[in-house]
C-alpha positions in Angstrom: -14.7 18.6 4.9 -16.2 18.0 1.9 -14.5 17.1 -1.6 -15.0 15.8 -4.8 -13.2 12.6 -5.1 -12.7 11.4 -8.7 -11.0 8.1 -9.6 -9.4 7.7 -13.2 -9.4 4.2 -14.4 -8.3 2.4 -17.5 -12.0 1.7 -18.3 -14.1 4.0 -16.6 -13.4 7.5 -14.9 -15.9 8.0 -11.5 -17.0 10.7 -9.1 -18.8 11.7 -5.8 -19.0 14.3 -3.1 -17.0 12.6 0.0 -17.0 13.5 4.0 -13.6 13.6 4.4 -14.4 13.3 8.2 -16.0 10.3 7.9 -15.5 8.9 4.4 -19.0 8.9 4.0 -20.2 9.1 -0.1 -22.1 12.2 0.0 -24.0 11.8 -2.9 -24.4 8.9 -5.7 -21.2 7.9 -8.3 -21.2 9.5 -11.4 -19.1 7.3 -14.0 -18.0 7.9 -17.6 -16.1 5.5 -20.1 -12.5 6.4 -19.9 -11.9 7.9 -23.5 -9.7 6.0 -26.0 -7.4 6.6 -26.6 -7.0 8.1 -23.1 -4.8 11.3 -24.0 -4.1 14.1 -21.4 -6.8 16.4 -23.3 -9.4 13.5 -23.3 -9.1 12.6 -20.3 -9.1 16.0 -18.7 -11.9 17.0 -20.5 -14.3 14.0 -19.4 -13.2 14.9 -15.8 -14.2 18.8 -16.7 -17.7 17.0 -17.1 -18.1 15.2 -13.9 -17.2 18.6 -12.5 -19.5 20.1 -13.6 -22.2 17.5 -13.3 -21.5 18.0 -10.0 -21.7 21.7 -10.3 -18.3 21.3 -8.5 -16.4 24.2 -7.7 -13.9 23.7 -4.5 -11.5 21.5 -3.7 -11.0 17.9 -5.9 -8.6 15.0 -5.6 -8.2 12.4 -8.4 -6.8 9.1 -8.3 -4.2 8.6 -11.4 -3.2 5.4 -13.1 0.5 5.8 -13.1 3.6 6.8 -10.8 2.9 10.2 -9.4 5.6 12.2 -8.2 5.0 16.2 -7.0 1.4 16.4 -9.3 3.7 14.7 -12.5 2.8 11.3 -13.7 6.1 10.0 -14.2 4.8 6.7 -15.7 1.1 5.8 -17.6 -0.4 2.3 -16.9 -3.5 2.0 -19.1 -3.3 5.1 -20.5 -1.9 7.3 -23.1 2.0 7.5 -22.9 1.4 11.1 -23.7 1.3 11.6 -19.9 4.3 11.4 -18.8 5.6 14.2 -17.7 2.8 16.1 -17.8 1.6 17.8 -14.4 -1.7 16.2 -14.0 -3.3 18.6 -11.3 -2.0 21.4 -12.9 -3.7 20.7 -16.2 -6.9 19.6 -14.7 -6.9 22.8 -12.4 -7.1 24.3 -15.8 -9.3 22.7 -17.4 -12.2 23.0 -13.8 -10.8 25.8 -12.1 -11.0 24.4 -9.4 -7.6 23.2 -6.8 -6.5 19.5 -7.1 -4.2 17.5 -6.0 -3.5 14.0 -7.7 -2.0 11.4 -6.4 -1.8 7.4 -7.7 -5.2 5.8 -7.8 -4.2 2.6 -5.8 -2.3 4.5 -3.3 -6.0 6.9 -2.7 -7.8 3.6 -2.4 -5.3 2.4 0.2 -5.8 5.3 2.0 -9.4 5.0 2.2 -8.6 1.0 3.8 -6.2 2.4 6.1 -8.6 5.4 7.3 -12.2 4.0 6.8 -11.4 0.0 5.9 -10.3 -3.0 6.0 -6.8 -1.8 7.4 -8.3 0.6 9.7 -6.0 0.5 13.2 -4.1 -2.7 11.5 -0.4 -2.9 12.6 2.6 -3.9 10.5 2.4 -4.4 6.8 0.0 -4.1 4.7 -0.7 -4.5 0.9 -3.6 -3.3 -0.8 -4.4 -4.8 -4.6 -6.5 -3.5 -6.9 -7.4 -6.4 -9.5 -8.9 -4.6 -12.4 -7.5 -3.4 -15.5 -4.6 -3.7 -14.5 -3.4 -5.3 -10.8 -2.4 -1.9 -8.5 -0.7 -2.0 -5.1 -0.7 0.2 -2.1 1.6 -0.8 0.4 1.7 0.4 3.7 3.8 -0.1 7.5 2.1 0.9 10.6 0.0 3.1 8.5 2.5 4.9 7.1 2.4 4.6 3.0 5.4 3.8 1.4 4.1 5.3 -2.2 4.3 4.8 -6.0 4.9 0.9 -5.6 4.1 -1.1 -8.8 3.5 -4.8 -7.6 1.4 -5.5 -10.4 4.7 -4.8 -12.7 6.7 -7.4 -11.4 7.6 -10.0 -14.4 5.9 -13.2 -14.6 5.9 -15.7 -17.9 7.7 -13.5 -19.7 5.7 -10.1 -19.1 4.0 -7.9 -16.3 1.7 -10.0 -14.0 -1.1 -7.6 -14.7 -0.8 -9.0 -18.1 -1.2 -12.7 -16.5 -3.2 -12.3 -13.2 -5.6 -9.2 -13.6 -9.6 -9.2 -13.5 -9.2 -8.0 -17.2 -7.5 -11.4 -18.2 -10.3 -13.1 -16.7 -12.6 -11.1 -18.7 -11.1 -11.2 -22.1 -9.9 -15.1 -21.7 -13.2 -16.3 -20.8 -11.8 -17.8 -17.6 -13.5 -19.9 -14.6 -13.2 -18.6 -11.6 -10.8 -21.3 -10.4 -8.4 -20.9 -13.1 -8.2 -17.3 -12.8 -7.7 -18.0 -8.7 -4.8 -20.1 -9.2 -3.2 -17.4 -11.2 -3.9 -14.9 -9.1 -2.5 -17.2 -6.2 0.5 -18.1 -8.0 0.8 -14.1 -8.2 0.3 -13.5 -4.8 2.3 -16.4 -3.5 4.9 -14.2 -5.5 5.0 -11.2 -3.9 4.4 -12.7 -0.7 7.8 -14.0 -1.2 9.2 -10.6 -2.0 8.1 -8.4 0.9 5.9 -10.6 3.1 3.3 -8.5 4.2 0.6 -9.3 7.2 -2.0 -8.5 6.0 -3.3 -8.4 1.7 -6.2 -7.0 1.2 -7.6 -7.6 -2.4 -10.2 -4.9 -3.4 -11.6 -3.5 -7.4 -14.5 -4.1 -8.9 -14.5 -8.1 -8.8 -13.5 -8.0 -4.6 -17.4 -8.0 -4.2 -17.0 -11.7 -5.9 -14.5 -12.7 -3.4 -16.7 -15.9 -2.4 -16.3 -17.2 -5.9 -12.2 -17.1 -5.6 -10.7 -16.8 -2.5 -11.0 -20.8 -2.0 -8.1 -20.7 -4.7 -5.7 -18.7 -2.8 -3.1 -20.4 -0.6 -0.5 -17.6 1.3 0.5 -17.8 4.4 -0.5 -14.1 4.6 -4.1 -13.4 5.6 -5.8 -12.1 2.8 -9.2 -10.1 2.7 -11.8 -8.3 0.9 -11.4 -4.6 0.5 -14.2 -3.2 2.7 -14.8 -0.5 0.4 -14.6 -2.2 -2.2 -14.8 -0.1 -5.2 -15.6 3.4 -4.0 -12.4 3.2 -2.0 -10.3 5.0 -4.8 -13.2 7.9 -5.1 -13.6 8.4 -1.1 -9.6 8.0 -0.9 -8.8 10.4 -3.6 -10.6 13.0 -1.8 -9.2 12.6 1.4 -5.5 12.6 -0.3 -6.6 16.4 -1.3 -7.9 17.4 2.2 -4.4 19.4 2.8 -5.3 21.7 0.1 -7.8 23.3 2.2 -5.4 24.1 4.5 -4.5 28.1 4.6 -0.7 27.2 2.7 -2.0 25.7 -0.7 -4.5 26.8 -3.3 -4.6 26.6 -6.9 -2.2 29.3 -7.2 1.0 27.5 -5.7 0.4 24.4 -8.0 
């Protein structure tokens, strides 16, 4: 089946045409800054314009920065607070025309692992980090997702970890790639000692830099590089929406 898969990020907002079948990128990403400030009206509007730069009008799923529950962010990490509340596919639906379903950008790109990746046929528990903006988590058992978790909220120093340990930190505070590895080990050393998964799988942008800071992390867990690295929350958002095209949903009953 094929869908347009758009993920909405803290700095940039991306799209392609997916094979839900085989999570094959149909076509080249589009990508547009993420507007700031990153309002419901904004933000809609810049993803009216990769629909139509598409010339997109069927089925599209979006990854969403925040805690997504039945299409309504409940929460907004890295963007506008006006958000909450609001019921993201619904608003976008009106804003394309076309059906969506929305779901939380870290759990799509965990989906795309599990189906297409790195946790493809992998038993027992997984977690799936995004380090990026932000740090988000997918967390899954036996390939079932356990949704909406928020592992990169969990307080460190005195604030979020994200706020300590993200690829954004690195960025803005200049930092070598073994400083910022030992923070983002004393991170994961962290969680590991909060749900101790079997498997972590680190994936964003900087994942296809692994080689310059996975000699810095020290778990017990096995950890690896996303294998879709960052296309996994585009080709994950689209399979997240494949139910729509299913005969019992449509843009009407959203």
């Amino acid at each position: 089946m094929e869908i347009l898969g758009i993920d909405i990020g803290g700095s940039g907002i991306k799209g392609a045409l997916v094979d839900t079948e085989t999570g094959e990128m149909l076509t080249d990403r589009y990508r547009i800054p993420t507007p700031k400030p990153a309002t419901p009206d904004a933000v809609t509007t810049t993803v009216a314009e990769i629909v139509k730069y598409f010339n997109w009008n069927g089925i599209t799923g979006c990854g969403f920065p925040a805690v997504v529950k039945n299409e309504v962010a409940r929460t907004a990490a890295n963007i506008d607070d006006a958000w909450i509340g609001v019921n993201v596919s619904k608003m976008i639906s009106s804003k394309t025309g076309c059906p969506t379903h929305v779901s939380n950008d870290v759990d799509a790109a965990g989906w795309a692992e599990i189906k297409f990746g790195a946790a493809k046929d992998v038993p027992g528990v997984v977690l799936i980090l995004a380090l990026g903006t932000g740090i988000g988590s997918s967390l899954f058992l036996n390939g079932t997702q356990v949704p909406n978790t928020e592992f990169g909220h969990i307080l460190m120093h005195g604030n979020i970890a994200e706020k300590y340990a993200a690829n954004s930190v690195r960025e803005k505070k200049d930092l070598s790639w073994k400083k910022w590895g030992k923070r983002l080990n004393e991170y994961l050393n962290y969680v590991e000692s909060i749900i101790h998964p079997d498997l972590i799988i680190l994936g964003g942008g900087v994942s296809k830099y692994h080689e310059q800071f996975f000699p810095y992390l020290k778990c017990r867990t096995t950890i690896i590089p996303a294998k879709l690295r960052n296309h996994a929350g585009i080709i994950g958002a689209a399979c997240s929406a494949e139910y729509l095209g299913q005969p019992s949903h449509n843009l009407e009953s959203q």
